[in-house]
VOGU-3710 file (C-alpha; in Angstrom, 3 decimals, decimal comma):
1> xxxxxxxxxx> -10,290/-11,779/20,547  -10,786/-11,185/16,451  -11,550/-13,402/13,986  -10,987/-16,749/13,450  -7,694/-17,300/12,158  -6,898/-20,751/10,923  -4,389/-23,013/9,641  -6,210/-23,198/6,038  -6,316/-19,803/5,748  -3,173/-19,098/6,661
11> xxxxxxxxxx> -1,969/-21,449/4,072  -4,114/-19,794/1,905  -2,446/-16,423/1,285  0,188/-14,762/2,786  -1,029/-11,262/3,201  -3,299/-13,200/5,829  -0,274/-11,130/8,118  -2,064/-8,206/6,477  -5,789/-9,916/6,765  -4,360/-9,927/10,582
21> xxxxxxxxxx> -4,506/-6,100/10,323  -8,357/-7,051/10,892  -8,193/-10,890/11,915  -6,796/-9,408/15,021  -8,093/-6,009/15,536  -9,988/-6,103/18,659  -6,412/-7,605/20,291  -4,324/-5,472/18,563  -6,591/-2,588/19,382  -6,829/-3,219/22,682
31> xxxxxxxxxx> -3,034/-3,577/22,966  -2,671/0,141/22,162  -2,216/2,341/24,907  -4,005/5,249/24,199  -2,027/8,515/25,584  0,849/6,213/26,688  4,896/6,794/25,454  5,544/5,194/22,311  8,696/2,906/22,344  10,477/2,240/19,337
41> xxxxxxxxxx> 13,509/0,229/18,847  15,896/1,651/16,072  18,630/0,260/15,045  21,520/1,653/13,050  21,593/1,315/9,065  22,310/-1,813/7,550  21,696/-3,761/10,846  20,059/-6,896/9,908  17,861/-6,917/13,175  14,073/-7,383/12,775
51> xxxxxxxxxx> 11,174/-6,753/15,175  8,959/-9,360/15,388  5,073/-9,649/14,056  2,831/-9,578/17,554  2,326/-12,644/19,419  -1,545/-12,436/17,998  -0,538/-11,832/14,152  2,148/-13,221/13,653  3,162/-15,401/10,319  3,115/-19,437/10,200
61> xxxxxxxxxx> 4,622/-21,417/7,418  2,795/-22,040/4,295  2,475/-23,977/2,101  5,269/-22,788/-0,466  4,996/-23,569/-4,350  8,070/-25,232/-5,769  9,922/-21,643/-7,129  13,101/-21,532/-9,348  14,662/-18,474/-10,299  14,575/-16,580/-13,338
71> xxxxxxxxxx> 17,453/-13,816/-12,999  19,287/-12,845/-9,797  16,924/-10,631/-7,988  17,830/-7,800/-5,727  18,582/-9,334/-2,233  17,577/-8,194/0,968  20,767/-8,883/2,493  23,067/-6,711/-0,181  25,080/-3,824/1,183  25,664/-1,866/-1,866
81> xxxxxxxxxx> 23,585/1,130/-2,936  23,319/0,486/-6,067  24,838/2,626/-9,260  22,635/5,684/-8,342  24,049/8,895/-6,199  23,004/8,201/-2,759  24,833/6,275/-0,723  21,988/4,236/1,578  24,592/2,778/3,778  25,342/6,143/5,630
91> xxxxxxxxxx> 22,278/7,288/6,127  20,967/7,124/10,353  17,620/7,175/10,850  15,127/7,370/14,061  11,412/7,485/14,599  9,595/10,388/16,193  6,374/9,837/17,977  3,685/11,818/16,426  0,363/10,326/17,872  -0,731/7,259/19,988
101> xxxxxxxxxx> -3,956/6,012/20,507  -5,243/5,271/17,312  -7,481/2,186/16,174  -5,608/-0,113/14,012  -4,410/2,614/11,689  -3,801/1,757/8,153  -3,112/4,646/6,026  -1,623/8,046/6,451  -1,749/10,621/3,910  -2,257/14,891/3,493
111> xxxxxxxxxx> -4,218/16,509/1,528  -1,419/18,931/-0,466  -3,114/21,718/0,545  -0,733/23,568/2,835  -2,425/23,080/5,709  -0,077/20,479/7,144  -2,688/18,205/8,224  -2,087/14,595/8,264  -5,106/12,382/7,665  -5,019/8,956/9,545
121> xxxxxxxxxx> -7,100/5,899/8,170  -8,936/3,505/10,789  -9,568/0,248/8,914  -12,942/0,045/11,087  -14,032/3,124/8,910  -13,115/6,491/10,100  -10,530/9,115/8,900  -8,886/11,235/11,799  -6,767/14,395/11,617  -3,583/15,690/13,226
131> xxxxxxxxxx> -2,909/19,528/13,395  0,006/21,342/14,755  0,941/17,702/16,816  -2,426/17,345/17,905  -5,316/14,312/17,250  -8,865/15,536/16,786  -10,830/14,274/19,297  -13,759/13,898/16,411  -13,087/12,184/13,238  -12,443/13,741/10,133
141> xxxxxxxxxx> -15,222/11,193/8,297  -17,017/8,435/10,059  -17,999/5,433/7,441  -18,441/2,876/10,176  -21,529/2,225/9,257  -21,096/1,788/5,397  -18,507/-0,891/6,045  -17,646/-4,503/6,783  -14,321/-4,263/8,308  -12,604/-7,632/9,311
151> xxxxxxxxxx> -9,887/-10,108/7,707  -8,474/-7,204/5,122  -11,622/-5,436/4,650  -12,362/-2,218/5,564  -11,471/1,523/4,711  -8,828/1,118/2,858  -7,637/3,803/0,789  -8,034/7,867/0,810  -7,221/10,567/-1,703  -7,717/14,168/-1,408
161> xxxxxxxxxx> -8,245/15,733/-5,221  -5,132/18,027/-6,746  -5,533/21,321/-5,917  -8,046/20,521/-2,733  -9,570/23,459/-0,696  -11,963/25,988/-1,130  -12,407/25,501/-5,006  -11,827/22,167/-5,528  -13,779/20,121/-2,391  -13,497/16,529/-3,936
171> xxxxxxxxxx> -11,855/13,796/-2,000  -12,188/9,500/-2,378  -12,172/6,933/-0,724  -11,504/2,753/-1,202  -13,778/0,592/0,890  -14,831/-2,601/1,389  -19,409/-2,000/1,750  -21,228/-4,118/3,842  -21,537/-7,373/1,482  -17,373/-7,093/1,452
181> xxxxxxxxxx> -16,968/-6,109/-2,179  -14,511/-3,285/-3,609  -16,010/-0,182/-3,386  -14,205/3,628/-4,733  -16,765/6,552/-3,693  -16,109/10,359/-3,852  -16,953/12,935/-1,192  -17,048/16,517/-0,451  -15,520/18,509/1,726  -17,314/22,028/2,833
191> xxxxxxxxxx> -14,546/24,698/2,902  -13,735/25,490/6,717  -15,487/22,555/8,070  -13,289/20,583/10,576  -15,405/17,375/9,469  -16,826/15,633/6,260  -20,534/15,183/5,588  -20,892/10,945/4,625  -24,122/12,270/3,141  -21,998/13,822/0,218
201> xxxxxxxxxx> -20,983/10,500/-0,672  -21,350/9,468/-4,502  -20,408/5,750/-5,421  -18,196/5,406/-8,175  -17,588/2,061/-8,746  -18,059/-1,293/-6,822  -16,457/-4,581/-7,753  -17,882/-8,254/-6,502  -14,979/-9,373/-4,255  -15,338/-13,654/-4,765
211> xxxxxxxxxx> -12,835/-13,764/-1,470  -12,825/-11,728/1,339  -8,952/-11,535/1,052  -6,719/-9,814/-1,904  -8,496/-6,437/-1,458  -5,324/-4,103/-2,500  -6,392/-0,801/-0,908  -4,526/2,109/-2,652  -5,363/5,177/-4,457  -4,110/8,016/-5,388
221> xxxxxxxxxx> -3,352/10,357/-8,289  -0,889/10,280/-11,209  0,805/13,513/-12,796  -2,119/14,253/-14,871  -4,784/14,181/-12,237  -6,201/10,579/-13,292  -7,449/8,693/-10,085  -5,342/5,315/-10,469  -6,417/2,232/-8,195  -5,045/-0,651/-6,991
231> xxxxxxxxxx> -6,783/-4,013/-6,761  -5,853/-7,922/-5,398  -6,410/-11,068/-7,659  -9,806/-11,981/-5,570  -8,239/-13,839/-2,775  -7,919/-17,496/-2,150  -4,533/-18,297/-2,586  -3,008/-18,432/-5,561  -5,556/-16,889/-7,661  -7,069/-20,394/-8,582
241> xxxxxxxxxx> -9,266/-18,613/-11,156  -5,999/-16,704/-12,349  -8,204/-13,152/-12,859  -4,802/-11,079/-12,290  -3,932/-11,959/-15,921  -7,701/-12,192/-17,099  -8,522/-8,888/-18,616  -12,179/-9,239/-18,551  -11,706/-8,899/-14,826  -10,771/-5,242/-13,101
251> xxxxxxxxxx> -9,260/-7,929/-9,886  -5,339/-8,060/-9,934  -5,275/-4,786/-11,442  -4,257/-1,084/-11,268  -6,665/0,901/-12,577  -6,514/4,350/-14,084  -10,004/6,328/-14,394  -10,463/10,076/-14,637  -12,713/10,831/-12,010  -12,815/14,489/-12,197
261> xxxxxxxxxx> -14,424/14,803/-15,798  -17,140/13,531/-14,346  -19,546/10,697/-15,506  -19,186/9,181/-19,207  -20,220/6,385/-21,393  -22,677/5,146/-18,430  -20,476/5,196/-15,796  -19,777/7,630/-12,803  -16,411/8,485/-14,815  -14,775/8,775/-17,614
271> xxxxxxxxxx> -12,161/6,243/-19,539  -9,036/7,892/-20,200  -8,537/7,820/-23,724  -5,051/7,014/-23,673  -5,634/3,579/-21,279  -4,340/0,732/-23,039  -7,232/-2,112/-23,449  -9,774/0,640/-24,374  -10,124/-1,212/-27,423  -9,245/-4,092/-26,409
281> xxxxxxxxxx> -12,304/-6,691/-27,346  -13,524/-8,149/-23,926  -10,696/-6,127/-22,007  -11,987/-3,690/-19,058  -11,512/-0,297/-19,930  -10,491/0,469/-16,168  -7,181/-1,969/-16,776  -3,398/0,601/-16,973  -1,418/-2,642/-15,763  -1,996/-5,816/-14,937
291> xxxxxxxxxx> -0,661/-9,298/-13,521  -0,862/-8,004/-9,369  -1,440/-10,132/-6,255  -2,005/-7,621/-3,919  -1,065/-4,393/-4,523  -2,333/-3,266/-0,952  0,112/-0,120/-0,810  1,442/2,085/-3,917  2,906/5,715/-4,699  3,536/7,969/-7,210
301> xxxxxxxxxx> 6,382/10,199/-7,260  5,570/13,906/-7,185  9,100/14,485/-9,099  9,083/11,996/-11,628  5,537/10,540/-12,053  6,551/6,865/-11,632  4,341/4,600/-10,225  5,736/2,523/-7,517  3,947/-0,982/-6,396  4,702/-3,314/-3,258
311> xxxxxxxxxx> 2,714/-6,317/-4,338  2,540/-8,438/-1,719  3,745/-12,324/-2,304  2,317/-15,898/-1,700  4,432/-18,150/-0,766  7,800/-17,180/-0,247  8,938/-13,465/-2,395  8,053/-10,052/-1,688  8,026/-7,858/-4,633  8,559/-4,022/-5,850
321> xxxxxxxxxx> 7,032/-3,343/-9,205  8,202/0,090/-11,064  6,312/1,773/-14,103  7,883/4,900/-15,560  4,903/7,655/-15,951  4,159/7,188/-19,798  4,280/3,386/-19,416  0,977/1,623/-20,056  -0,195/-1,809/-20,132  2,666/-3,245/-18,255
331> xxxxxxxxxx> 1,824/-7,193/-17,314  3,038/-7,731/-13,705  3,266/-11,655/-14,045  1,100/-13,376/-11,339  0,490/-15,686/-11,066  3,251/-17,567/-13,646  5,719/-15,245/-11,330  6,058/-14,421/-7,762  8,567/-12,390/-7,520  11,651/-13,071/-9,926
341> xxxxxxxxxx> 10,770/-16,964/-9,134  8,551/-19,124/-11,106  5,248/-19,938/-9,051  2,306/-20,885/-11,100  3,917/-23,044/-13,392  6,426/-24,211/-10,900  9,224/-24,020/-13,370  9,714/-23,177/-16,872  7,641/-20,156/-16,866  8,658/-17,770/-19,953
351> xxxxxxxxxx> 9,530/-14,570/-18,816  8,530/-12,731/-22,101  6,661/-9,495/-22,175  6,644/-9,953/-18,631  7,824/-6,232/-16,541  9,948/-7,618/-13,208  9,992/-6,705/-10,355  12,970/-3,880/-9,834  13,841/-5,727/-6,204  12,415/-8,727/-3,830
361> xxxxxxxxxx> 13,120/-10,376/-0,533  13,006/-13,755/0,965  10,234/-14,985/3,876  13,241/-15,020/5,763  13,181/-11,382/5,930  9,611/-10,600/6,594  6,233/-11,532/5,247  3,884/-9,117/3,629  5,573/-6,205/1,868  3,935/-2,563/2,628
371> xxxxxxxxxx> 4,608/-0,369/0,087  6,157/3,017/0,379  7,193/6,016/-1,226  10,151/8,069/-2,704  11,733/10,687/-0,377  11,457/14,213/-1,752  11,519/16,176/1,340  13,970/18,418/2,717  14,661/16,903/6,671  16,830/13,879/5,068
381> xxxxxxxxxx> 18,719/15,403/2,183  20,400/11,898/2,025  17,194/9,957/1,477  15,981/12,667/-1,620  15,386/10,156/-4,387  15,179/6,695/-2,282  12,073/4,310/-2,556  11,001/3,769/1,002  9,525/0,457/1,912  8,678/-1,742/4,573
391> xxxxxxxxxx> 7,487/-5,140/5,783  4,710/-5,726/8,283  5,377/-8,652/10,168  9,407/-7,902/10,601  9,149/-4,008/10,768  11,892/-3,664/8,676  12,501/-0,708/6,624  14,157/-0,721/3,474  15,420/1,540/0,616  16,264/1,443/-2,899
401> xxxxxxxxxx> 18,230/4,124/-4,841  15,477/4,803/-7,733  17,623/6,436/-10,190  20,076/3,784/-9,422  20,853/0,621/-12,135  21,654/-1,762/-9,457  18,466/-1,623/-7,315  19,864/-3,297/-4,210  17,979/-3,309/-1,043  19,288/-1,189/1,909
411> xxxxxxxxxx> 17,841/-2,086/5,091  17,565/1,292/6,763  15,718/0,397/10,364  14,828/-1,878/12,308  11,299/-0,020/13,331  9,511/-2,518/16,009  6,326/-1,823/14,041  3,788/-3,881/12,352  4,072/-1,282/9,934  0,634/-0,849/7,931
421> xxxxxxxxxx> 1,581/2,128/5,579  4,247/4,685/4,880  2,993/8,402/4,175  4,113/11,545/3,139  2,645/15,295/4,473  2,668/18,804/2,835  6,596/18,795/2,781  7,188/15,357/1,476  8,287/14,397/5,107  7,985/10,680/5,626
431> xxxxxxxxxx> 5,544/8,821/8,357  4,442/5,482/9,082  1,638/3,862/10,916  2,098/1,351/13,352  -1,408/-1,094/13,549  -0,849/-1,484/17,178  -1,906/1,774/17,164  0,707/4,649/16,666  2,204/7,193/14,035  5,610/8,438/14,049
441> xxxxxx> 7,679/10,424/11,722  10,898/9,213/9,934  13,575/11,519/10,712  17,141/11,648/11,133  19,178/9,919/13,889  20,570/12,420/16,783
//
């Protein structure tokens, strides 16, 4: 029936819903009915209905930190769309059913290539494929056996290099390796091949995890080709060693390495000259931003080269962090801040030099954000410039205008998912994974 899943650890950290990704694979696994209909419940914009979290996952109270606010955040419950040009509130929205069957998928991406492939994550360790509607039978990579998946390790993360195919066969993955600790490892793709060969695999990087929780998960690719990467704090809750603001540490990081100029300096990459602690005495190279909980999903938008972060909260806020392309060094605030709301101290903190988060919501709205992306395809004209988001245990999903000044959340649809990631393919068209074993596309209502 999974892993252990106590009280204590529950208490612990709050992405424990997202630990249940793995604390409850084998039910949640077994709950998915391979070749069966998909249902999905949508409900019309700005409904405030919510699916529920599964029986087997789903979120019990913590133990929350006394929080006072700093500024009046974003709410989940506004209406407005905010003082950008799309209006949110009209848009209608349905889900599509793209492919059933899958083991506790956790991340869906393409490889830009024009193939129109999606690539499917398997937190157990395997990468599957969809082409022209239809799931490979055989997976795209196998890593099972490179892997300790369980709690919220696992494969985590996959991106394909620019300009991938025939003359440029790189691709990486984020994994947690058999001992549990953070591992970022290239591979190569042969040109034609309909699978991956693990024995191409060259390690990169690996990172002592203290916890087995706090893992992030992300990576992908900024504007100039740099392979960015998003860590957790370590795990525990709280970060009782407080490494997110600790810049000795890569943990509670994002990371920005350039992984295609090859090795450097002693390491299986090079430090982009331009990263801001280069020089920094004591400071890991590695660091672009700092101050994250649990950055477990993250974007960058192909249009205007921000970097979008759902760091996912303790006790009681879910956060999204912004950084414009050129901006470096940004501090995130955990754990003095969770969310716009004091946390770590429990009042008084100083907000100074400290980059907010551009919206939040309440545990009354879900538990463990799941970060998304911006809409730049061409199904949705509506959506083109919104930040899609969503939350795992309520299957809510949200919007923000990003051009907008007045970032309010939109709450778009009511999915019934335990939504584990939000993808893009080829076109920019928008898709989401469903742990309990699904994929579907985003498109528009009717």
């Amino acid at each position: 029936m999974g892993l252990p899943y106590t009280n204590a650890m529950r208490t612990s950290t709050r992405v424990h819903r997202l630990a249940a990704l793995v604390a409850s694979l084998a039910v949640v696994g077994a709950c998915a009915s391979p070749g069966g209909p998909a249902t999905f419940v949508v409900a019309p914009t700005g409904s405030a209905s919510a699916a529920s979290a599964p029986a087997s996952i789903a979120p019990s109270p913590s133990a929350a930190a006394s929080s006072s606010s700093a500024a009046p955040p974003a709410s989940a419950s506004s209406a407005p769309s905010g003082t950008g040009s799309l209006d949110l509130a009209a848009v209608h929205l349905a889900l599509a059913p793209v492919a059933t069957g899958l083991a506790s998928p956790v991340f869906v991406t393409s490889a830009h290539d024009g193939s129109g492939r999606l690539f499917v994550l398997e937190q157990a360790g395997t990468v599957r494929v969809i082409a022209s509607g239809q799931l490979s039978a055989t997976p795209y990579l196998d890593l099972t056996s490179r892997i300790a998946s369980g709690g919220e390790r696992g494969l985590l993360g996959l991106a394909f290099a620019p300009g991938f195919g025939a003359n440029e066969p790189r691709l990486y993955v984020h994994y947690s390796n058999l001992d549990g600790d953070t591992t970022i490892a290239e591979l190569r793709a042969t040109p034609g091949a309909s699978t991956v060969d693990p024995a191409t695999l060259r390690i990169l990087l690996t990172e002592k995890q203290p916890y087995p929780n706090h893992n992030g998960g992300w990576i992908g690719f900024d504007a100039s080709g740099r392979l960015l990467i998003g860590l957790g704090d370590g795990g525990s809750g709280g970060d009782p060693e407080n490494r997110a603001s600790n810049l000795a540490t890569i943990l509670g990081k994002m990371l920005r390495i350039d992984v295609l100029a090859g090795p450097a300096d002693g390491r299986q990459y090079a430090i982009p000259v331009d990263n801001p602690f280069l020089t920094t005495a004591g400071a890991r190279p590695e660091i672009l931003d700092f101050g994250l909980r649990n950055p477990y999903r993250d974007s960058v938008d192909p249009v205007t080269g921000t970097l979008w972060i759902g760091d996912v909260g303790q006790s009681a806020w879910e956060e999204v962090d912004r950084a414009p392309a050129n901006a470096v060094g940004l501090d995130f605030g955990w754990r003095r801040w969770e969310g716009r709301h004091c946390y770590n101290p429990s009042s008084g903190c100083d907000p100074a030099a400290v980059t907010m988060p551009v919206a939040e919501y309440g545990h009354d709205q879900g538990c463990a954000i799941v970060g998304g992306v911006v809409y730049r395809g061409a199904a949705i004209p509506a959506l083109d410039g919104a930040y899609l988001f969503g939350d795992y245990c309520s299957g809510t999903l949200w919007a923000i205008d990003a051009a907008g000044g007045d970032l309010a959340l939109v709450r778009l649809l009511a999915t019934g998912l335990s939504i584990s990631s939000i993808g893009t393919d080829d076109a920019g068209e928008v898709y989401l994974t469903d742990l309990k074993g699904t994929l579907a596309q985003l498109v528009p209502a009717g």
